[in-house]
C-alpha positions as a LaTeX table, in Angstrom:
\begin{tabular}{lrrr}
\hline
Residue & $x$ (\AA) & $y$ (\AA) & $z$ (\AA) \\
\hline
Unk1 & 34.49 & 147.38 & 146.25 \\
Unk2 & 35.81 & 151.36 & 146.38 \\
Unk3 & 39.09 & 152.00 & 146.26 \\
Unk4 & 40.50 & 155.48 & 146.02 \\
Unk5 & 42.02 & 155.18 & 142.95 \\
Unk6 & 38.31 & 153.78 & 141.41 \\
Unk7 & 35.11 & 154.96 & 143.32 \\
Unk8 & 32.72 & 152.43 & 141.32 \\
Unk9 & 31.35 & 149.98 & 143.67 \\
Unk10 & 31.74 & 146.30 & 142.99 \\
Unk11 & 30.40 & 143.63 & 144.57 \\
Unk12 & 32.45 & 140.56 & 144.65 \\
Unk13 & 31.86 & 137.42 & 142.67 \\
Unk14 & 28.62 & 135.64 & 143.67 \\
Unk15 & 30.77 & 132.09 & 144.51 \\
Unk16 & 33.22 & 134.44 & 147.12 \\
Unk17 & 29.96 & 135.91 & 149.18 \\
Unk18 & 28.63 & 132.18 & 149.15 \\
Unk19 & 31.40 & 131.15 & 150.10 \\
Unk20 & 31.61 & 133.79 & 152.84 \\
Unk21 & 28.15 & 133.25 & 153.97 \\
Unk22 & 28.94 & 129.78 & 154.90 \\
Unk23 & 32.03 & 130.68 & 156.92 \\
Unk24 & 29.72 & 133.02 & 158.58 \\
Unk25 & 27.48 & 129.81 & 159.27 \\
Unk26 & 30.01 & 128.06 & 160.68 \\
Unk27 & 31.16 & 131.09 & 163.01 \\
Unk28 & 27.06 & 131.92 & 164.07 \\
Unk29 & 27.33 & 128.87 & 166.73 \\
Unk30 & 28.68 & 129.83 & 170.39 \\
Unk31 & 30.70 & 126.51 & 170.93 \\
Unk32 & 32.35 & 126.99 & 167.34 \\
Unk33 & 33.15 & 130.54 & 167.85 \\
Unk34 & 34.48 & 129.50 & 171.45 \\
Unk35 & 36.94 & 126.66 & 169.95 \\
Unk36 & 38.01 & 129.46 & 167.64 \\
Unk37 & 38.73 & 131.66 & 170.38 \\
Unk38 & 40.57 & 129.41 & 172.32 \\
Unk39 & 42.72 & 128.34 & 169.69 \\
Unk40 & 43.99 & 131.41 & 169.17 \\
Unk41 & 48.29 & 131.35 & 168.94 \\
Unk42 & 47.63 & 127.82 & 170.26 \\
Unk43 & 46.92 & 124.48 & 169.81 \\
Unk44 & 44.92 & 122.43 & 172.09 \\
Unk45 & 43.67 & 118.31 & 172.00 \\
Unk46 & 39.61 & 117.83 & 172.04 \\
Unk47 & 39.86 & 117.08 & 175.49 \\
Unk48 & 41.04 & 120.12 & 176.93 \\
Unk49 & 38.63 & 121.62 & 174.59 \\
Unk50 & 36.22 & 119.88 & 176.28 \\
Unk51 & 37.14 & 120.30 & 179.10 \\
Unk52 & 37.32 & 123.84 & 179.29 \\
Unk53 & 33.79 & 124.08 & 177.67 \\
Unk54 & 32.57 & 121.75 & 180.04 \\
Unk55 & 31.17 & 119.95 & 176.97 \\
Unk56 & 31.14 & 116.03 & 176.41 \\
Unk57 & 34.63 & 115.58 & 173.98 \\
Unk58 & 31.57 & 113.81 & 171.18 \\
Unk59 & 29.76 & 117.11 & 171.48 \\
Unk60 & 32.94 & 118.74 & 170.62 \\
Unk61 & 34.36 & 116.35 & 167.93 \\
Unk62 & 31.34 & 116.88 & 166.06 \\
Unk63 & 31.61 & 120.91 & 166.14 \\
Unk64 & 35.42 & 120.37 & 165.55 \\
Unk65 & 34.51 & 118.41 & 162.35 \\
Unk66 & 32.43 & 120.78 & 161.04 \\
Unk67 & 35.23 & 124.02 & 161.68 \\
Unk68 & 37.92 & 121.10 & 159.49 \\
Unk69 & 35.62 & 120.85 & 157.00 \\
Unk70 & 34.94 & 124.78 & 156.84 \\
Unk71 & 38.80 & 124.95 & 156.46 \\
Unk72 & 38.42 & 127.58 & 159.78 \\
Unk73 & 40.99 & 124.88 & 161.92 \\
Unk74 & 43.79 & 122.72 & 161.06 \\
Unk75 & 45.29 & 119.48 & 163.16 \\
Unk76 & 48.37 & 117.91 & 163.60 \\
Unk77 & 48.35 & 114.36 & 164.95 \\
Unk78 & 51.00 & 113.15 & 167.81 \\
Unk79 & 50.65 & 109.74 & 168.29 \\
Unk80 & 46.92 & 108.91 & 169.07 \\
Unk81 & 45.97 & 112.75 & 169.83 \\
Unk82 & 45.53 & 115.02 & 167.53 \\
Unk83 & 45.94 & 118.56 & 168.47 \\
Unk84 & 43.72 & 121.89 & 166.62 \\
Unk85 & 44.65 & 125.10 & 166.02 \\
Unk86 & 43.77 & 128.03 & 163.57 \\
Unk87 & 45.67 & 127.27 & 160.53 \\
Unk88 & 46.36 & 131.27 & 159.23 \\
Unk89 & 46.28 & 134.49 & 160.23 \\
Unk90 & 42.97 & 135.21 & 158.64 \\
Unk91 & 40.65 & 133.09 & 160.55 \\
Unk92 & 42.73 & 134.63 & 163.58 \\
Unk93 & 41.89 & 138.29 & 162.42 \\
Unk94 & 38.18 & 137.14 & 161.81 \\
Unk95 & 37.43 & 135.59 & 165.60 \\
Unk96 & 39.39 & 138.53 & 167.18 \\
Unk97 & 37.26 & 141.37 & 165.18 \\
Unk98 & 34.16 & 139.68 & 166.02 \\
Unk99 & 34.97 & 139.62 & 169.56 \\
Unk100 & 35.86 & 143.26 & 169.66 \\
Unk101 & 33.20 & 144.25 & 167.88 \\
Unk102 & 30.76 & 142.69 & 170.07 \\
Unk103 & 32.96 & 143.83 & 172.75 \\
Unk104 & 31.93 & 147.58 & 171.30 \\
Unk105 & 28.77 & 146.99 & 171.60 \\
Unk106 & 28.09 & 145.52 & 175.12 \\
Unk107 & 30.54 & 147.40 & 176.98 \\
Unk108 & 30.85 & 151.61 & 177.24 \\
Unk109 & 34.62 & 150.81 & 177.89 \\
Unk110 & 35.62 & 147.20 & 175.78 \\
Unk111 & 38.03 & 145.01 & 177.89 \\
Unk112 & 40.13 & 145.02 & 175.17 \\
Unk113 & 40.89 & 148.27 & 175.66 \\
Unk114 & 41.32 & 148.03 & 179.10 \\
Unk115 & 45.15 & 148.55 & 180.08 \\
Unk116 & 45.64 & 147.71 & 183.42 \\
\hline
\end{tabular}
């Protein structure tokens, strides 16, 4: 990577971008990226996941499964639910700049920079 100080470009260590490419994986689904959205400064149970995706709550397990496993969602159980959210600040910052950027390029003025 460039920095000011050094202006040699680096590429980062093969096992980061393969690790990053399968983040990326994980985010190149619509439902996936949705849940992501959704849980953003929240938490919410599969079922008003679900719900709100008008999805069946197995469909939705399944996808949920595969964000746990990606490390892109934690959960905290309460008696027999157990509720998801994003579990830092950088899978927050991903989802958001992805939205904005697509955001950029579908609208001449991007909602989220719409001030009412």
């Amino acid at each position: 990577m460039t920095t000011p100080n050094n202006p040699t470009t680096v590429a980062p260590p093969i096992q980061d971008l393969d690790y990053a490419v399968g983040i990326l994986r994980l985010l190149a689904d619509r439902t996936r990226l949705a849940i992501l959205a959704m849980l953003n400064d929240t938490e919410l149970p599969v079922s008003a996941i679900a719900e709100t995706l008008g999805r069946p709550v197995p469909a939705i397990s399944q996808h949920l499964a595969k964000l746990r496993a990606g490390h892109l969602v934690a959960t905290r159980r309460e008696g027999t639910s157990v509720y998801y959210t994003q579990p830092d600040e950088h899978v927050a910052t991903l989802v958001t700049n992805i939205l904005q950027h697509t955001e950029h390029a579908l609208y001449e003025r991007p909602p989220h920079h719409r001030h009412n």
